[in-house]
N, C-alpha and C positions, 0 to 999 in steps of 0.2 A: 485434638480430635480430628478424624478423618470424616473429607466431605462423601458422600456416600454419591458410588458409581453410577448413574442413569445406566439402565441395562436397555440393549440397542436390540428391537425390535425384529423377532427373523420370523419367517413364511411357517408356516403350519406344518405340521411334522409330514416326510414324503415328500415337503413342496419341491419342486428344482426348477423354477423360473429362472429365469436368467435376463429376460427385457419384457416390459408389460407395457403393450400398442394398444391403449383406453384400455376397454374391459377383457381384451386378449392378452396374450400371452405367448413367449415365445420359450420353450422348456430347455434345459440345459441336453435333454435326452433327441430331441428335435434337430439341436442347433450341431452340435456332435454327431448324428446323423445325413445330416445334410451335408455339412463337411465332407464327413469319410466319401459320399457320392460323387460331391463337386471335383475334390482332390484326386480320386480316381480316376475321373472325366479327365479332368487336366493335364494328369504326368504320360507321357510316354511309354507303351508298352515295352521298347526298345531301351529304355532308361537305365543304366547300373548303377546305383550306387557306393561313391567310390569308399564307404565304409561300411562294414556292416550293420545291417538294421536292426539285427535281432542282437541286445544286449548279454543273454545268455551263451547262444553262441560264440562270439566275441568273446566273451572271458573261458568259457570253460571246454568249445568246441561241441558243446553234445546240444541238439537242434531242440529249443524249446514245443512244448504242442503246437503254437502258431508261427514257426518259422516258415518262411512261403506263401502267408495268408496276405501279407503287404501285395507279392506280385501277382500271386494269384486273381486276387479283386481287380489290379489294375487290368490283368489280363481278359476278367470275366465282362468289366464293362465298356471294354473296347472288341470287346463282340471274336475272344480268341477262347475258348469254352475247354478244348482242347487241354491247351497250354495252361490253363488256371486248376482243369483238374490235374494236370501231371505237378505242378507246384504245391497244390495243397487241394485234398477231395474236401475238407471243411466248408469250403468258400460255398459248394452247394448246398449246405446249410444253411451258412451264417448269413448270404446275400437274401437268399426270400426272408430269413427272419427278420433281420435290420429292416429289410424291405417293407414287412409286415409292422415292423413297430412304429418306423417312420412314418407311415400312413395312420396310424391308430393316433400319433401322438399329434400329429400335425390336425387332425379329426378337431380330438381336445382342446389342440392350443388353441385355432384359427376360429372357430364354426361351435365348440360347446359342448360335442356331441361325445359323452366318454361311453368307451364299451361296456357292455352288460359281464358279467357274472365266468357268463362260459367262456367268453373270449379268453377274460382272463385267465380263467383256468385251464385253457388250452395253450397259451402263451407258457403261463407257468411249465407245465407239461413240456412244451418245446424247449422250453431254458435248460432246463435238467437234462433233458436227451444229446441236447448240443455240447453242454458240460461233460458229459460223459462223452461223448464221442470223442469232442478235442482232445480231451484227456489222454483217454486210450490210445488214441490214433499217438500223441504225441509220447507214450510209456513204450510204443511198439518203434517208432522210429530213435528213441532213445536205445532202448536196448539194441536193436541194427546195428547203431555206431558204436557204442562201448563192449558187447561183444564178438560182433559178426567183423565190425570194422569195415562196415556197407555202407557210404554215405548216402541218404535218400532223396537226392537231388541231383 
């Protein structure tokens, strides 16, 4: 006979903690956020790197929706506005949203305080808007390169 598995206890459906400071908590959606700001802060606008970032382009050449978004951000928070929107016009989305969520979630994790109802439903709202942009923006620069043979960079 087999001895029967203890099944290992995981967080409540939705949860995504990641380190829990006493009655706080620190979210996997927080910690990921803070990241992306810090790393941005850190690297160099002037920086190339010496392989390409985007793994799509790399194998097949045609520019995924977020190719440019890597330099872009770098560019947007070292105060070159400019040069982030000729890299990719997303980043003026995707930085006040991250922006916004990072604040909503840090709210939650730190202090308790979780948004009402609308927030969410305007979040929601934003997610889907942005999805579709990237998207698009990124089916319009694909087509560029595989019929125009315009590369958008």
């Amino acid at each position: 006979m087999s001895e029967a598995i203890p099944a290992i206890p995981v967080g409540k459906r939705g949860d995504d903690t990641l380190v829990r400071l006493g009655k706080r908590r620190l979210s996997w959606t927080s910690a990921l956020l803070l990241a992306a700001y810090i790393t941005g802060l850190a690297l160099n606008p002037a920086w190339e790197s010496p392989v390409p970032l985007c793994v799509v382009y790399a194998f097949t050449g045609v520019p995924c929706p977020l190719c440019g978004a890597t330099g872009a951000w770098i560019h947007l928070l070292h105060g070159y506005p400019l040069e982030a929107l000729r890299l990719h016009p997303g980043v003026w989305i995707l930085a006040p949203l991250g922006l916004a969520t990072l604040v909503m979630t840090l709210r939650r994790d730190l202090f308790g305080i979780k948004p009402g109802p609308s927030w969410r439903r305007f979040m929601n709202v934003v997610g889907w808007v942005t999805l579709v942009f990237i998207l698009g923006y990124g089916a319009i620069r694909a087509v560029s390169v595989l019929v125009f043979g315009i590369e958008p960079w």
